[in-house]
C-alpha positions as protocol buffer text, in pm:
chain_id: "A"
residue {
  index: 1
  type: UNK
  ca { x: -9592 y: 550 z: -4875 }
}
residue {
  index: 2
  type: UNK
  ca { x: -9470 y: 174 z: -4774 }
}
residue {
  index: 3
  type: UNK
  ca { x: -9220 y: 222 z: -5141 }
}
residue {
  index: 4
  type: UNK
  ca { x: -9088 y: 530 z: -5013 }
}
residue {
  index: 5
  type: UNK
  ca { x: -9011 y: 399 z: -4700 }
}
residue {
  index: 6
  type: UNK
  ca { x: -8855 y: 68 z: -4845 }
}
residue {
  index: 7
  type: UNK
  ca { x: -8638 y: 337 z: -5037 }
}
residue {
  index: 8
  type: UNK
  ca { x: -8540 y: 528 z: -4725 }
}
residue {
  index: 9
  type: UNK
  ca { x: -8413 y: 191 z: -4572 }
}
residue {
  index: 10
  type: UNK
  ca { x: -8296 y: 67 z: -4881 }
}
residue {
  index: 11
  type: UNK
  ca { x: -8012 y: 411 z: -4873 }
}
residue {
  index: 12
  type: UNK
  ca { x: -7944 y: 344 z: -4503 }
}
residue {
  index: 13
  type: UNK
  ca { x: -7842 y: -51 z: -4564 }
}
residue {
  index: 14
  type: UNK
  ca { x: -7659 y: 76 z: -4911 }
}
residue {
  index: 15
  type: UNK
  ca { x: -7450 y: 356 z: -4704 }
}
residue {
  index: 16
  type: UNK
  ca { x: -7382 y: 121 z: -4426 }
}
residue {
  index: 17
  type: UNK
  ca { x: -7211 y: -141 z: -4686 }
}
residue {
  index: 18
  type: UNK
  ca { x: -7026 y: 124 z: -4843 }
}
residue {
  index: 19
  type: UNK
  ca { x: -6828 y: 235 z: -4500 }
}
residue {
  index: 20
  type: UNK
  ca { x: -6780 y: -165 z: -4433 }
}
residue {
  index: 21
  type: UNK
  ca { x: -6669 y: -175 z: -4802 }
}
residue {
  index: 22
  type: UNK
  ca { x: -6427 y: 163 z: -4718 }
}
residue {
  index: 23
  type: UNK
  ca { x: -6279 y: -3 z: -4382 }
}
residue {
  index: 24
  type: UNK
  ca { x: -6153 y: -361 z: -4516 }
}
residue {
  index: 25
  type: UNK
  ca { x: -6081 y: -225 z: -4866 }
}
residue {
  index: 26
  type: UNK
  ca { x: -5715 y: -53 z: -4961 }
}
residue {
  index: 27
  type: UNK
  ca { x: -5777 y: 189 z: -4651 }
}
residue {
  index: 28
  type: UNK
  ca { x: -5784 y: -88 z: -4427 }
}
residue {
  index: 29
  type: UNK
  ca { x: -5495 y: -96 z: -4130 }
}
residue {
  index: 30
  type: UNK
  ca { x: -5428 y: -464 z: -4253 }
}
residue {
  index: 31
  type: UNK
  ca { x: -5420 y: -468 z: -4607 }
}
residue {
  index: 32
  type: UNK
  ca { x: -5133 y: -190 z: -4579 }
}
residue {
  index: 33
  type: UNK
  ca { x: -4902 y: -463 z: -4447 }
}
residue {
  index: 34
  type: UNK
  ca { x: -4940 y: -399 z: -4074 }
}
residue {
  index: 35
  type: UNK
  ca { x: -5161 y: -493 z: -3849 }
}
residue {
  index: 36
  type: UNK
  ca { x: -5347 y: -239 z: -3586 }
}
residue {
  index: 37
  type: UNK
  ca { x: -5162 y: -283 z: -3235 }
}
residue {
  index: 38
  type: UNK
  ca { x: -5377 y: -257 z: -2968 }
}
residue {
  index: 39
  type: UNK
  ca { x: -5287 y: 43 z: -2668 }
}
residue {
  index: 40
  type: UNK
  ca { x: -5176 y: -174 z: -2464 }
}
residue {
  index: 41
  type: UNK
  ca { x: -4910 y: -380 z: -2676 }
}
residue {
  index: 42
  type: UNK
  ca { x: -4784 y: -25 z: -2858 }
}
residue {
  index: 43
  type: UNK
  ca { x: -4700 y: 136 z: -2463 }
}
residue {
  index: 44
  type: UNK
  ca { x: -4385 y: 82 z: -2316 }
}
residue {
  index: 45
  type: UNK
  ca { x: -4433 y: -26 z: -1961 }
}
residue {
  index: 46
  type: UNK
  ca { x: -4159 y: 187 z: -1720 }
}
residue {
  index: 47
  type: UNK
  ca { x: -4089 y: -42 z: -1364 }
}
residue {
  index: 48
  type: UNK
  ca { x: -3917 y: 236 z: -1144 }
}
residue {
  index: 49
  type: UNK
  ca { x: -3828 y: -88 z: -902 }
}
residue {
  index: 50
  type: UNK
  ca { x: -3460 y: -182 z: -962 }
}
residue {
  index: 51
  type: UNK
  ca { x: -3421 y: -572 z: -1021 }
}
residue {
  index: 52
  type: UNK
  ca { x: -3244 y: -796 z: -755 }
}
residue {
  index: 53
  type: UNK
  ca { x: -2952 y: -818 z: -1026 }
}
residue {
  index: 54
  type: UNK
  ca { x: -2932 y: -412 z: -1040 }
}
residue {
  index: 55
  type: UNK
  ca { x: -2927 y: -463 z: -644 }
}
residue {
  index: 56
  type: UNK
  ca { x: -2660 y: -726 z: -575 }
}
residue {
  index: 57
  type: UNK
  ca { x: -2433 y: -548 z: -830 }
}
residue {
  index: 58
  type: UNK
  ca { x: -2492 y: -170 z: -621 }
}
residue {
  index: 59
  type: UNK
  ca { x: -2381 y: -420 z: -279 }
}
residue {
  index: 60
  type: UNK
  ca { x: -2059 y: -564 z: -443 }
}
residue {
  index: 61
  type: UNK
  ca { x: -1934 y: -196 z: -556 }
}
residue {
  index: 62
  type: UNK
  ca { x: -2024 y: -78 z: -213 }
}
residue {
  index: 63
  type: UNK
  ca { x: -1876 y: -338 z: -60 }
}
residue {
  index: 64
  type: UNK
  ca { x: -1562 y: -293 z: -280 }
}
residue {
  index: 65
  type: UNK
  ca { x: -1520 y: 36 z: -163 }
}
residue {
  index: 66
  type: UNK
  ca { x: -1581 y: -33 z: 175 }
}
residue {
  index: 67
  type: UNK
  ca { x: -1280 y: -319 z: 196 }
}
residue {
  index: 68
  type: UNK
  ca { x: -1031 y: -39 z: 7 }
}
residue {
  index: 69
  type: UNK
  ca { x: -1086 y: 240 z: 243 }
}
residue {
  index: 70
  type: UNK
  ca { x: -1098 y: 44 z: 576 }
}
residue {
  index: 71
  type: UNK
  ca { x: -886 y: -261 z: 424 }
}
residue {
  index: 72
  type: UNK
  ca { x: -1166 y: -459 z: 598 }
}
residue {
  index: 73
  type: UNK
  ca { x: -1497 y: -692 z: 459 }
}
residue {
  index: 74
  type: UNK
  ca { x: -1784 y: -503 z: 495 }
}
residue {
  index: 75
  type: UNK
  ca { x: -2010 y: -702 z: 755 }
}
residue {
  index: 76
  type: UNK
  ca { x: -2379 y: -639 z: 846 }
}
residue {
  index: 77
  type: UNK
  ca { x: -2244 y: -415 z: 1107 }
}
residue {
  index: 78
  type: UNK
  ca { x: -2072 y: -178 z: 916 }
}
residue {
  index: 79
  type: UNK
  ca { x: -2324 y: -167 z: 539 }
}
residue {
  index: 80
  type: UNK
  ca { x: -2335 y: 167 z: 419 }
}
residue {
  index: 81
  type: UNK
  ca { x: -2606 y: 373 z: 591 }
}
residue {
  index: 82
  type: UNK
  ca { x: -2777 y: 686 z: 548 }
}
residue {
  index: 83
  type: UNK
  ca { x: -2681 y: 966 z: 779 }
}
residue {
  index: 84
  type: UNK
  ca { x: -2990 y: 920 z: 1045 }
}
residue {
  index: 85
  type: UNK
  ca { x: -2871 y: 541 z: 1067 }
}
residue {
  index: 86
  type: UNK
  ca { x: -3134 y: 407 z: 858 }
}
residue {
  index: 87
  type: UNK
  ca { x: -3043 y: 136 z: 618 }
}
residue {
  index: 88
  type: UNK
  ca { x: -3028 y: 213 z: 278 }
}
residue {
  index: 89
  type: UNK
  ca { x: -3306 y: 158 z: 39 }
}
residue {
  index: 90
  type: UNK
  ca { x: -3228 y: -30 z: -276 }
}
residue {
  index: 91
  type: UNK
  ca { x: -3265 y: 248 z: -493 }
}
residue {
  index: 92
  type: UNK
  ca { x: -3049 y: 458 z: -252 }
}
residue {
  index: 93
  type: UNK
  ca { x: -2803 y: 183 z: -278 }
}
residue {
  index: 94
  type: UNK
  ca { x: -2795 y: 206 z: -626 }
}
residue {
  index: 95
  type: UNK
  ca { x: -2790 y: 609 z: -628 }
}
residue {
  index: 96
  type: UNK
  ca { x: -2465 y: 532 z: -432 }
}
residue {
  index: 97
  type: UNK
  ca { x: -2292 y: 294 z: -684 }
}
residue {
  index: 98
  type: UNK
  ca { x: -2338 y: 534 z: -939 }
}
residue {
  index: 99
  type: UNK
  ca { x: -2190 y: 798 z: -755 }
}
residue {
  index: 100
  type: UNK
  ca { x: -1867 y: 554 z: -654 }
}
residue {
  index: 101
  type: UNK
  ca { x: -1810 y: 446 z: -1012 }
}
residue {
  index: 102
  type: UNK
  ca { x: -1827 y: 848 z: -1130 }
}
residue {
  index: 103
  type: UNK
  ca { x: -1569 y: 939 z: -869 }
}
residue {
  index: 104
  type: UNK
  ca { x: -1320 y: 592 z: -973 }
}
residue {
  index: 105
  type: UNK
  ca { x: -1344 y: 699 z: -1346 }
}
residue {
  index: 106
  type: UNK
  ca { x: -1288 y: 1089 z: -1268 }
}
residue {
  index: 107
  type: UNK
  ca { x: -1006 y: 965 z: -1050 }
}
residue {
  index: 108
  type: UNK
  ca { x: -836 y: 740 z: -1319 }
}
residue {
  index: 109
  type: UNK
  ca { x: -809 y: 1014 z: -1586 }
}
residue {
  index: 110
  type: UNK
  ca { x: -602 y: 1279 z: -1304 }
}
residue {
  index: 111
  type: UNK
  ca { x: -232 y: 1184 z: -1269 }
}
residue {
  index: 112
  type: UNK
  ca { x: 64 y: 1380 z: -1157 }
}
residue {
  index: 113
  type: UNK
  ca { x: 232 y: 1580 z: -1382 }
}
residue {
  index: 114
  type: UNK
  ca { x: 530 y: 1443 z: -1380 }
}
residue {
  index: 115
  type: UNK
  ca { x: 378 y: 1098 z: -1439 }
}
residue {
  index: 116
  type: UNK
  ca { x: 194 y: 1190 z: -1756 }
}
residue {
  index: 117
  type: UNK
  ca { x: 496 y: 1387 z: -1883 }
}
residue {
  index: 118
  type: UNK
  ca { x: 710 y: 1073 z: -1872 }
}
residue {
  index: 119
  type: UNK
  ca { x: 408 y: 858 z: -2018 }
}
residue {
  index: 120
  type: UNK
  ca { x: 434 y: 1051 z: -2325 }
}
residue {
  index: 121
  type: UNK
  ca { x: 745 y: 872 z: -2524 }
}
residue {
  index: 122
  type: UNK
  ca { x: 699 y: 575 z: -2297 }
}
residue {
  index: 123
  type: UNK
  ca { x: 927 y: 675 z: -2002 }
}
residue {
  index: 124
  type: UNK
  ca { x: 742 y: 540 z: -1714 }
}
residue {
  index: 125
  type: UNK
  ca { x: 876 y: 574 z: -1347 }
}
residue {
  index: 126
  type: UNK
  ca { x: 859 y: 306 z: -1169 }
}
residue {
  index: 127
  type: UNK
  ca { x: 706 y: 407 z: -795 }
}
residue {
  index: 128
  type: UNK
  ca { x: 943 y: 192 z: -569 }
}
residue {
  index: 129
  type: UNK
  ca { x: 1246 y: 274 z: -750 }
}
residue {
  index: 130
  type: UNK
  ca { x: 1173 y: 596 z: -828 }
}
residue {
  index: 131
  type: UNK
  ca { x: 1341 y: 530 z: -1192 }
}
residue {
  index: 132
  type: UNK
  ca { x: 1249 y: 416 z: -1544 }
}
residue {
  index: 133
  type: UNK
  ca { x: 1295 y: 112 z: -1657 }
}
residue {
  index: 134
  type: UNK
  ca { x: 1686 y: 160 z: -1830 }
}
residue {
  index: 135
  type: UNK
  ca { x: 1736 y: 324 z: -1404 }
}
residue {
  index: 136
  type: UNK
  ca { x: 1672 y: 662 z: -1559 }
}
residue {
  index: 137
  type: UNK
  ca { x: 1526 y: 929 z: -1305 }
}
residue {
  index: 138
  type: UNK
  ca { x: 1249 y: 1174 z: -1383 }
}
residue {
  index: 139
  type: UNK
  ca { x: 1329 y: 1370 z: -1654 }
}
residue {
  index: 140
  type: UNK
  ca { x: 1299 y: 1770 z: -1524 }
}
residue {
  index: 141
  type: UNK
  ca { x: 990 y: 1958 z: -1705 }
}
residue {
  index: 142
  type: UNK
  ca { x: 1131 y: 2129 z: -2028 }
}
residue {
  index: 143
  type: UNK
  ca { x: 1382 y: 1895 z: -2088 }
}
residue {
  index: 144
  type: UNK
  ca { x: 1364 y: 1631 z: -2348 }
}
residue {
  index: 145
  type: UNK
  ca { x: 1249 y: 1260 z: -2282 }
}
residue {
  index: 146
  type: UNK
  ca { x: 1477 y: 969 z: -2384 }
}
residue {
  index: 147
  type: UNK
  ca { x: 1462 y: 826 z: -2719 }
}
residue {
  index: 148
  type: UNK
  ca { x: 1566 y: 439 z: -2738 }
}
residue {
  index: 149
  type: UNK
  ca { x: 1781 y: 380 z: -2977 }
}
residue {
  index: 150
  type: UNK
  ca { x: 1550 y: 95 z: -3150 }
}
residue {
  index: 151
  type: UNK
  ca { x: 1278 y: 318 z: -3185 }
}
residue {
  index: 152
  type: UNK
  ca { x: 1463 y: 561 z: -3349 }
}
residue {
  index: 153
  type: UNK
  ca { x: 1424 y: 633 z: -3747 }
}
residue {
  index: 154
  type: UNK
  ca { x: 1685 y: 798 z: -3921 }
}
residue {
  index: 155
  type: UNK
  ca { x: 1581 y: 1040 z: -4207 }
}
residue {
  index: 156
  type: UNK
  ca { x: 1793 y: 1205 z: -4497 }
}
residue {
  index: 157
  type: UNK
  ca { x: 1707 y: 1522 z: -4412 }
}
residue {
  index: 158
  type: UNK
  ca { x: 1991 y: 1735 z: -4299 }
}
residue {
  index: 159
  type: UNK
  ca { x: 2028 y: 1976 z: -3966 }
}
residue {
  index: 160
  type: UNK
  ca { x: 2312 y: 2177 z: -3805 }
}
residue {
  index: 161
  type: UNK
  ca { x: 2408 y: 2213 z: -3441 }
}
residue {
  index: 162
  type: UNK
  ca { x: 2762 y: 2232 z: -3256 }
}
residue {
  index: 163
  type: UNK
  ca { x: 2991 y: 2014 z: -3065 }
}
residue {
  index: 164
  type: UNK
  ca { x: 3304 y: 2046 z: -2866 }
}
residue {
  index: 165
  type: UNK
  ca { x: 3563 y: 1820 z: -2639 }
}
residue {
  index: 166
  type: UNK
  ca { x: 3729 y: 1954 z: -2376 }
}
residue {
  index: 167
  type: UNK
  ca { x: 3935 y: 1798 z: -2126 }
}
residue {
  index: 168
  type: UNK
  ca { x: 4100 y: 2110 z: -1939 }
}
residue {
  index: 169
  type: UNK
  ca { x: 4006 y: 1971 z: -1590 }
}
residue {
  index: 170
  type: UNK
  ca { x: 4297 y: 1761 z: -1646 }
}
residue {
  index: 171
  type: UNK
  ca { x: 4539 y: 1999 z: -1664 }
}
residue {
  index: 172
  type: UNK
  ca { x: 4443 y: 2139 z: -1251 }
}
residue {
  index: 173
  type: UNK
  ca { x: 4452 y: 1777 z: -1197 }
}
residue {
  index: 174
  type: UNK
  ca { x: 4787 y: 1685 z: -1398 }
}
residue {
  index: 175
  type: UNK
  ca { x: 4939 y: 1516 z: -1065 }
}
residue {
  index: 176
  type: UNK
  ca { x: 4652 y: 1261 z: -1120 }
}
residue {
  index: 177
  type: UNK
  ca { x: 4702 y: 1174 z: -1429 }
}
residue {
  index: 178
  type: UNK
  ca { x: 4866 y: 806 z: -1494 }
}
residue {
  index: 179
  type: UNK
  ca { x: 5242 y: 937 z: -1625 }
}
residue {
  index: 180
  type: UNK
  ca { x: 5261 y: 752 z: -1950 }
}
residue {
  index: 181
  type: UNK
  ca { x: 4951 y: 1000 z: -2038 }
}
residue {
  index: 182
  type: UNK
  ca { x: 5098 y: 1321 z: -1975 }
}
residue {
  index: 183
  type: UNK
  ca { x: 5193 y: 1393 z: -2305 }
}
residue {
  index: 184
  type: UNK
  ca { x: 4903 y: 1373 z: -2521 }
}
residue {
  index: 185
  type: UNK
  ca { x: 4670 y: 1610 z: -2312 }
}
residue {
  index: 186
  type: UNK
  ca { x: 4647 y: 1895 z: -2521 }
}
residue {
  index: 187
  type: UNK
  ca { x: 4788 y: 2199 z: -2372 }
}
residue {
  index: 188
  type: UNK
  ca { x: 4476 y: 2408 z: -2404 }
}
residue {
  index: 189
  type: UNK
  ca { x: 4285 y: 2117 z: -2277 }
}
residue {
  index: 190
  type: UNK
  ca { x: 4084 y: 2151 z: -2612 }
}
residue {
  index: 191
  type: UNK
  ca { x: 4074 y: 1769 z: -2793 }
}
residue {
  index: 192
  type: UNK
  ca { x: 3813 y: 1900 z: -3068 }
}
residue {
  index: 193
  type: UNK
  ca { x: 3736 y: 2240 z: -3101 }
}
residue {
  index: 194
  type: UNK
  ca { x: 3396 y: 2369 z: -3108 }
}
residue {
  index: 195
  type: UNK
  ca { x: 3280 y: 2346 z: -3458 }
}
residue {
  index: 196
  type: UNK
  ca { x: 2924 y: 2350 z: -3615 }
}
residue {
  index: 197
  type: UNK
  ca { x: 2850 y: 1997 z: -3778 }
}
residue {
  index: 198
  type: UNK
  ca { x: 2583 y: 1849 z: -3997 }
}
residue {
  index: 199
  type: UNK
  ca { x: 2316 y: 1536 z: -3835 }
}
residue {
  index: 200
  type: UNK
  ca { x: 2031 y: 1462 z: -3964 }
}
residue {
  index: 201
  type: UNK
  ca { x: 1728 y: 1389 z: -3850 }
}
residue {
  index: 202
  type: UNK
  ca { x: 1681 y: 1098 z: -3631 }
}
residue {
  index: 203
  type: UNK
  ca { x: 2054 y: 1113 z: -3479 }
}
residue {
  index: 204
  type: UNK
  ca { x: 2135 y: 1098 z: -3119 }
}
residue {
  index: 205
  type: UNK
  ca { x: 2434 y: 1236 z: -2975 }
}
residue {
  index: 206
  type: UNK
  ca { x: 2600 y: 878 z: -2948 }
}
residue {
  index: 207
  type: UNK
  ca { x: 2596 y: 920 z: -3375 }
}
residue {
  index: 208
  type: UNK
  ca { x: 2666 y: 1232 z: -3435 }
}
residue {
  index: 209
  type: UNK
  ca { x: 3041 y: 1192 z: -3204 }
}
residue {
  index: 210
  type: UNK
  ca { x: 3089 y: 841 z: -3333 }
}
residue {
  index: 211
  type: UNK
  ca { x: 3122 y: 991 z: -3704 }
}
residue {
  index: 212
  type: UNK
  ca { x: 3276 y: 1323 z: -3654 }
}
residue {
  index: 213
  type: UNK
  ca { x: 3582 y: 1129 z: -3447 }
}
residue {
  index: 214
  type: UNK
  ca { x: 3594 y: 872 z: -3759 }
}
residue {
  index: 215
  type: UNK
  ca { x: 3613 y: 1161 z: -3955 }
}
residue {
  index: 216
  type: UNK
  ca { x: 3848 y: 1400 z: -3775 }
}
residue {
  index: 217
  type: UNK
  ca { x: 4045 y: 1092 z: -3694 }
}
residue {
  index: 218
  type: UNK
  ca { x: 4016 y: 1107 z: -3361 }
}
residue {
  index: 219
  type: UNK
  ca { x: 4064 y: 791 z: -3127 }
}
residue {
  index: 220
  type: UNK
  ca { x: 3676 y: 711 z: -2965 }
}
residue {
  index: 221
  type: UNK
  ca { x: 3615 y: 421 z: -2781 }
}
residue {
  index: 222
  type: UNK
  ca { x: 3308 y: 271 z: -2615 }
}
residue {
  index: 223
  type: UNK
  ca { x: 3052 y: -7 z: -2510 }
}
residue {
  index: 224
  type: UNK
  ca { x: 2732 y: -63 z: -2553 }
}
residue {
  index: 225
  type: UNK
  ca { x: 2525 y: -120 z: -2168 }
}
residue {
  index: 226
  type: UNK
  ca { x: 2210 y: -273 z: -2199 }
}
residue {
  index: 227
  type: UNK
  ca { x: 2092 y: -196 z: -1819 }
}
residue {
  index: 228
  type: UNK
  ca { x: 2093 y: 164 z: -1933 }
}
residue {
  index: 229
  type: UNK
  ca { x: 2021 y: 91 z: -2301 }
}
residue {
  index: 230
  type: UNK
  ca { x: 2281 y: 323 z: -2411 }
}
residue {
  index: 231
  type: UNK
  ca { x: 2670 y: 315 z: -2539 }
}
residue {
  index: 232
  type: UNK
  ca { x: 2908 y: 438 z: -2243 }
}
residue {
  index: 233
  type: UNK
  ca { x: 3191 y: 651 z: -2389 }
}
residue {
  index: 234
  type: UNK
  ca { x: 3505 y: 485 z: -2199 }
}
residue {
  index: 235
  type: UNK
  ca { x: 3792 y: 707 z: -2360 }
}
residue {
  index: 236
  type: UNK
  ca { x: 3855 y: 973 z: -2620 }
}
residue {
  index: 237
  type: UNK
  ca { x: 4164 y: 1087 z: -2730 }
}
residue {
  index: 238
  type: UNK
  ca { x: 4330 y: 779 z: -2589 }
}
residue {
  index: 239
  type: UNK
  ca { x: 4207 y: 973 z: -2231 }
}
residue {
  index: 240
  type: UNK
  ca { x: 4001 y: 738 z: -2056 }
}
residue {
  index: 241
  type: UNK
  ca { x: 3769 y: 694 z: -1731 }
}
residue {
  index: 242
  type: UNK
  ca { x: 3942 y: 642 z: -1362 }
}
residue {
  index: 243
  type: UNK
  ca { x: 4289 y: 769 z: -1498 }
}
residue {
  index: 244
  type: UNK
  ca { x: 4302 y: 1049 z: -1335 }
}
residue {
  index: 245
  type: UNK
  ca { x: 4155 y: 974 z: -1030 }
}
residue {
  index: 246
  type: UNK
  ca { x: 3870 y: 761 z: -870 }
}
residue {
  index: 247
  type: UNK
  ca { x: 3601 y: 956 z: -1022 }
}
residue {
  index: 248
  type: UNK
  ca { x: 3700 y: 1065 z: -1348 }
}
residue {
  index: 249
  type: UNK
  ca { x: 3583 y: 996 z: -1654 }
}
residue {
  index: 250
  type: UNK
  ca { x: 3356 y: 1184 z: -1996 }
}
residue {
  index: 251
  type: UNK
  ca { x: 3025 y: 1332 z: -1945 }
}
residue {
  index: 252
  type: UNK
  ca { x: 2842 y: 1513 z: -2220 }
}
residue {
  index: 253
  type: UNK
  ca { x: 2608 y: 1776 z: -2194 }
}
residue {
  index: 254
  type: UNK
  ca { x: 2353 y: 1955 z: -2448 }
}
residue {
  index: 255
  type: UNK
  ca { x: 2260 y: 2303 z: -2428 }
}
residue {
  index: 256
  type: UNK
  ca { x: 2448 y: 2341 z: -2044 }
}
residue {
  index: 257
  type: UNK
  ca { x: 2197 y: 2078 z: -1946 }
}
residue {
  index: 258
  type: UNK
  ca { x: 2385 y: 1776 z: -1798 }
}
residue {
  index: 259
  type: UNK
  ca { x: 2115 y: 1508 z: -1947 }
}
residue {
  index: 260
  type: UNK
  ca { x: 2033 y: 1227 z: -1644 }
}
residue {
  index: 261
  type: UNK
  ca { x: 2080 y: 962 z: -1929 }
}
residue {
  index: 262
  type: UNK
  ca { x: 2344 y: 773 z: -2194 }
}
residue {
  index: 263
  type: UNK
  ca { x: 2400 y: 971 z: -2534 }
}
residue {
  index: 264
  type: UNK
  ca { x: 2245 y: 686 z: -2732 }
}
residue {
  index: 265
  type: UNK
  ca { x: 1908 y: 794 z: -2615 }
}
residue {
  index: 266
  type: UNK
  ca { x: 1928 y: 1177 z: -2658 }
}
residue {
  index: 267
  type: UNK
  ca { x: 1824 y: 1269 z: -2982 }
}
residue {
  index: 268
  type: UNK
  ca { x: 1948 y: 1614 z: -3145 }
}
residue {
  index: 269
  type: UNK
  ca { x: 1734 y: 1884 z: -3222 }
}
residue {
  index: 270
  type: UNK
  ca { x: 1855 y: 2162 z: -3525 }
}
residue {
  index: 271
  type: UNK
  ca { x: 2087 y: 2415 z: -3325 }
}
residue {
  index: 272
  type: UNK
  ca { x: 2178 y: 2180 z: -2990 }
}
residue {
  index: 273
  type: UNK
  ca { x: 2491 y: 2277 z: -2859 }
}
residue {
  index: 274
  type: UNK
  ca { x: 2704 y: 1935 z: -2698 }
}
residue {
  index: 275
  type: UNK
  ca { x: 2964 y: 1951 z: -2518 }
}
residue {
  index: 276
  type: UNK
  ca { x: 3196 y: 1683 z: -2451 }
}
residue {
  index: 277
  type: UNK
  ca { x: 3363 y: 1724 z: -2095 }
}
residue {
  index: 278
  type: UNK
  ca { x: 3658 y: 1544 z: -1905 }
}
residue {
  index: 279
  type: UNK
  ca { x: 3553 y: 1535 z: -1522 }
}
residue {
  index: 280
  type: UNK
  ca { x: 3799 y: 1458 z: -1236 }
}
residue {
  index: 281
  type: UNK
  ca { x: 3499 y: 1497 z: -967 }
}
residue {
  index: 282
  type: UNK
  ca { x: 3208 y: 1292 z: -1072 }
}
residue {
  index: 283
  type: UNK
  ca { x: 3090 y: 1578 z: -1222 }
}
residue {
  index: 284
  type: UNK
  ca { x: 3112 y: 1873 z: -970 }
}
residue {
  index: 285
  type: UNK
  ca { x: 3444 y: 2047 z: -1125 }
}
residue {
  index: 286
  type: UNK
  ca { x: 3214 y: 2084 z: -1473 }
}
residue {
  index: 287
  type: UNK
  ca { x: 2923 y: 2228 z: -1364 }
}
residue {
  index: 288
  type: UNK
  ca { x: 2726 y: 1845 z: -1377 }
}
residue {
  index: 289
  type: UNK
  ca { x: 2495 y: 1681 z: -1147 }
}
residue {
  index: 290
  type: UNK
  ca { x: 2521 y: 1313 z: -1235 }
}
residue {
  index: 291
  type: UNK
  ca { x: 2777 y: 1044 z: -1235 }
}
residue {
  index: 292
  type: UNK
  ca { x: 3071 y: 1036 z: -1487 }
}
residue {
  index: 293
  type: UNK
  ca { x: 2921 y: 757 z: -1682 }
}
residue {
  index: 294
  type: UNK
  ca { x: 2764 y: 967 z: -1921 }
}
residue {
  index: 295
  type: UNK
  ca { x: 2492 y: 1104 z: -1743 }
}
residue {
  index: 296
  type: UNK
  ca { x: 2349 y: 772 z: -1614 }
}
């Protein structure tokens, strides 16, 4: 009886050293290369209290916005408060902040229409002047944007459009005209017949009229005006600005759009139609709204 019952405790201490054996042996938490982490170390501890950094930083954009609006320091008088005149919690204060920086980056991304379509080559109006920054005025929507003339790149490839010079105001203005100059105005008023001409990619008006006078042998002069960043085209055809009369002088125009800059920057587009026109009136006896500098 006393051997079977060494037995019986003999199988409870054997099982108990095999478990031991099982727990610190290759199964063992430890031995894998990690040690157990206790419940409290392994949870992440959430404080729903916002830190007195979190706070000071909610105040300042407050603040901020306060001094814009009223153009005055906010003061303990005037803190932001909640509608029943309670003062704001800190977590209320930060609530707001959030809200203010939301509405300033929703703000920054809306701009007038007119603003981001000159923004989009570069043109950007200046808001005292109401101009660019060559004194070029807001280009109208559907019209094309300046080009400057160093940011242009010239390709190979070739395109077609048409161009024309006409100085026929001249001739219902003859009595204007300097005397020695009578005699070269065409009688048809028509210096180069409208003609369709090869540029090629790249060009702006300013190139394409330079080389077809070179080549037609027709007399072009001009000079380059860095306040507009454009050449001014002073006479063609020996026919040049103020001679006949105060406000006379070549304007160009591209598809019967009088562009409200100088030629350099207007870059040609397969099928343009330019026109070259004498005007006597600053513009009004040819149908144009600008100056007779050249559309600047």
């Amino acid at each position: 009886m006393r051997k079977h019952k060494n037995k019986v405790i003999a199988g409870v201490v054997i099982a108990i050293l095999l478990a031991f054996v099982f727990w610190y042996g290759g199964d063992a938490p430890r031995l894998r290369g990690w040690p157990p982490q206790s419940k409290e170390t392994a949870t992440v501890v959430q404080n729903d209290e916002p830190t007195k950094e979190e706070i000071a930083e909610a105040e300042k954009a407050i603040s901020d916005i306060s001094i814009k609006k009223e153009n005055a320091p906010a003061t303990e008088e005037n803190k932001p408060q909640k509608q029943d005149g309670a003062p704001m919690t800190p977590a209320e204060k930060i609530a707001m902040a959030q809200k203010i920086a939301e509405s300033t980056q929703s703000a920054t991304k809306i701009k007038p229409s007119n603003e981001e379509y000159s923004e989009e080559q570069g043109m950007v109006i200046n808001e005292g002047t109401g101009k660019g920054q060559y004194r070029t005025g807001p280009v109208p929507d559907g019209k094309p944007l300046p080009i400057e003339p160093e940011n242009i790149v010239i390709t190979d490839k070739e395109s077609t459009c048409t161009l024309s010079i006409r100085c026929d105001t001249i001739l219902n203005n003859i009595a204007w005209l300097d005397r020695e100059k009578v005699d070269i105005v065409p009688k048809d008023g028509v210096v180069f017949a409208e003609k369709t001409v090869t540029f090629y990619e790249g060009e702006s008006v300013f190139n394409l009229l330079m080389r077809e006078m070179k080549r037609n042998k027709i007399h072009l002069e001009f000079e380059n005006t860095p306040i507009y960043n454009s050449a001014y085209i002073e006479g063609i055809a020996n026919l040049y600005e103020f001679e006949c009369g105060e406000l006379s002088g070549w304007m160009y125009k591209v598809n019967d759009w009088f562009p409200n800059y100088g030629c350099s920057r207007y870059q040609l587009k397969a099928g343009d139609k330019i026109e070259w026109v004498y005007t006597c009136d600053l513009g009004h006896d040819v149908g144009g709204q600008y100056s007779a500098r050249n559309g600047k």
